[in-house]
C-alpha positions in Angstrom: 0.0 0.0 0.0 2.7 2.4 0.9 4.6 2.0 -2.4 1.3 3.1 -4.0 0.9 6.4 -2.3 4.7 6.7 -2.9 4.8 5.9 -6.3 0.9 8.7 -6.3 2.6 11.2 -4.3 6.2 11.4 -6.7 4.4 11.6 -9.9 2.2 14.6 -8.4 4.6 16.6 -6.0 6.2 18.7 -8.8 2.7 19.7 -9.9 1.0 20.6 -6.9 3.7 20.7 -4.7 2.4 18.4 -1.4 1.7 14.7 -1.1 -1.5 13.6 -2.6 -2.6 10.9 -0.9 -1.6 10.3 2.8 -2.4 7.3 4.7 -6.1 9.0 6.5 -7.1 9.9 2.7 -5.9 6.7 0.5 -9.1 4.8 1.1 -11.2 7.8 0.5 -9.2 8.3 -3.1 -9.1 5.3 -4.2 -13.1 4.6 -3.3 -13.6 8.0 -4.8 -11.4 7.1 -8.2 -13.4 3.7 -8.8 -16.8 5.2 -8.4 -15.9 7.8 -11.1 -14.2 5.2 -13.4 -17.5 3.4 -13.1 -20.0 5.9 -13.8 -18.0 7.1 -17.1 -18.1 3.8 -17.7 -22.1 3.9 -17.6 -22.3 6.7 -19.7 -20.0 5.4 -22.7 -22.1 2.1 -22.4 -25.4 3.9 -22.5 -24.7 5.4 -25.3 -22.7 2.6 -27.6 -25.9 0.8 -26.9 -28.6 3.1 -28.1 -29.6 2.1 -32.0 -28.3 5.2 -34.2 -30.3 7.1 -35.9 -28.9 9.0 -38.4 -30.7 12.8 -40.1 -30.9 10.8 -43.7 -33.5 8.4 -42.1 -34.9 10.8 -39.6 -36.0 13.0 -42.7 -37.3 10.3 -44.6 -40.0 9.6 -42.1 -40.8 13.2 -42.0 -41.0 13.3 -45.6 -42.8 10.4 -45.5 -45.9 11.3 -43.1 -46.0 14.9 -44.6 -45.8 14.1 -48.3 -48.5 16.0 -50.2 -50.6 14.5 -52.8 -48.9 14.5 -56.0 -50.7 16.6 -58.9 -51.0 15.3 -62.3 -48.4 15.5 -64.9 -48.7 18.7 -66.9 -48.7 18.6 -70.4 -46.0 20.2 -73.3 -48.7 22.9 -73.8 -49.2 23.5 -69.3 -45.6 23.6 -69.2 -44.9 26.2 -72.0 -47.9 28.1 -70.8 -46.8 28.2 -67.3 -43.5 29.7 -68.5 -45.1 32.6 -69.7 -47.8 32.7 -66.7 -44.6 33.1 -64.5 -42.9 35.9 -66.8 -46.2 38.0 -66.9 -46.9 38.1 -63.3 -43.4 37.9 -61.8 -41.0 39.7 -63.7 -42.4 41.7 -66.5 -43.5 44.6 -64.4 -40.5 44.7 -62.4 -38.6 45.1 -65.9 -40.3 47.7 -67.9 -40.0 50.0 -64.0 -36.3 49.3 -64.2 -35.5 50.0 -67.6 -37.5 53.6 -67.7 -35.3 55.1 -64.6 -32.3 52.3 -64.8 -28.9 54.1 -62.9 -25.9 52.4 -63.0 -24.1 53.9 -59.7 -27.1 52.3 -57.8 -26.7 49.7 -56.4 -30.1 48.2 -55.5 -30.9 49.0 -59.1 -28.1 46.8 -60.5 -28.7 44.2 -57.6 -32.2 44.1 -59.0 -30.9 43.8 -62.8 -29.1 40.2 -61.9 -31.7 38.9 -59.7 -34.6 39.3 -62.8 -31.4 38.6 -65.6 -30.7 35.4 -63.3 -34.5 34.8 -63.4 -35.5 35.2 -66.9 -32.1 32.6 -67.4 -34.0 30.2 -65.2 -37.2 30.4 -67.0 -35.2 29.4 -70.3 -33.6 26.7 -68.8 -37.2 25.9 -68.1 -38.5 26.3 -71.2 -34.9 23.9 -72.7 -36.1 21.1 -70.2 -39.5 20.5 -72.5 -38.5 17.7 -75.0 -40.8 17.7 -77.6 -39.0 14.2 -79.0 -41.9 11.9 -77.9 -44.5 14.0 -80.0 -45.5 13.8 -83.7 -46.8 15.2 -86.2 -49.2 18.4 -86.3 -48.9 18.9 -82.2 -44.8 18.4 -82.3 -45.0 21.7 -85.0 -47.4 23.8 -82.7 -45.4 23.1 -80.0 -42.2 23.9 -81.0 -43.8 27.1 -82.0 -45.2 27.9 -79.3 -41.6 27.3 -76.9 -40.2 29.3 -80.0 -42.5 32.2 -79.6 -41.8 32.2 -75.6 -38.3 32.0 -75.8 -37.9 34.9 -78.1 -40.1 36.6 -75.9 -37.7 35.8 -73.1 -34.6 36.5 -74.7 -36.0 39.8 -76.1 -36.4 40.8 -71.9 -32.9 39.8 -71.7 -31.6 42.0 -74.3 -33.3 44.9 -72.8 -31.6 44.4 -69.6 -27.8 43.6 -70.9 -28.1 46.8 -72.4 -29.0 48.4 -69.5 -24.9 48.1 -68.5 
């Protein structure tokens, strides 16, 4: 016992400068040591021995209770339509305002310039995703057409606002 509290005391001396452990405290410590080994030791084990649950599956359960009901597939002519439904009430406005007082040391102004550039680019990526290669004939014509018509219409917007720099 005594070359324990020797062997306690010399490695702790130079650091706190007394003897650790005497012989009225050893029993204390050492109870004291193994009642703190053994409740980390409950911890780590609780928690190896939960089941882990990671965010990937957590969110597919909430995806899965709160799904909505899916709508229908739209057709070529919804898609196209929807396009220019989008343009019309979202950004056309806001372009014809900034091109009649457009100033280039403003920066809100030119902020607002990207965003709708950025947004009519989105919308013709939009309009790029429609492939008309599954359709024949007389409708195939009209539609292509029609994606024509509302990509010139789009690009025309986007002309206006290049020019604007």
């Amino acid at each position: 016992m005594n070359s324990i509290t020797d062997c306690i005391n010399n490695a702790f001396r130079p650091y706190v400068g007394h003897d650790i452990v005497d012989e009225s405290n050893f029993l204390f410590t050492l109870c004291l040591t193994g009642a703190a080994a053994t409740l980390i030791a409950a911890i780590v084990w609780g928690y190896s021995s939960q089941p882990k649950s990671s965010k990937k599956s957590s969110k597919k359960k909430k995806a899965k209770k709160t799904s909505p009901v899916q709508a229908a597939p739209q057709t070529y002519e919804e898609r196209i339509q929807n396009v220019i439904n989008k343009y019309n009430k979202e950004y056309k406005d806001g372009i014809l305002k900034l091109c009649e007082s457009f100033d280039k040391s403003n920066e809100s102004e030119v902020y607002q310039r990207n965003f709708l550039n950025e947004m009519l680019l989105k919308l013709m990526i939009e309009l790029d995703g429609i492939d008309l290669v599954d359709v024949e004939g007389e409708r195939r014509a009209q539609l292509k057409q029609s994606r024509k018509s509302a990509i010139k219409l789009i690009q025309g917007q986007l002309s206006k606002l290049d020019s604007l720099l």
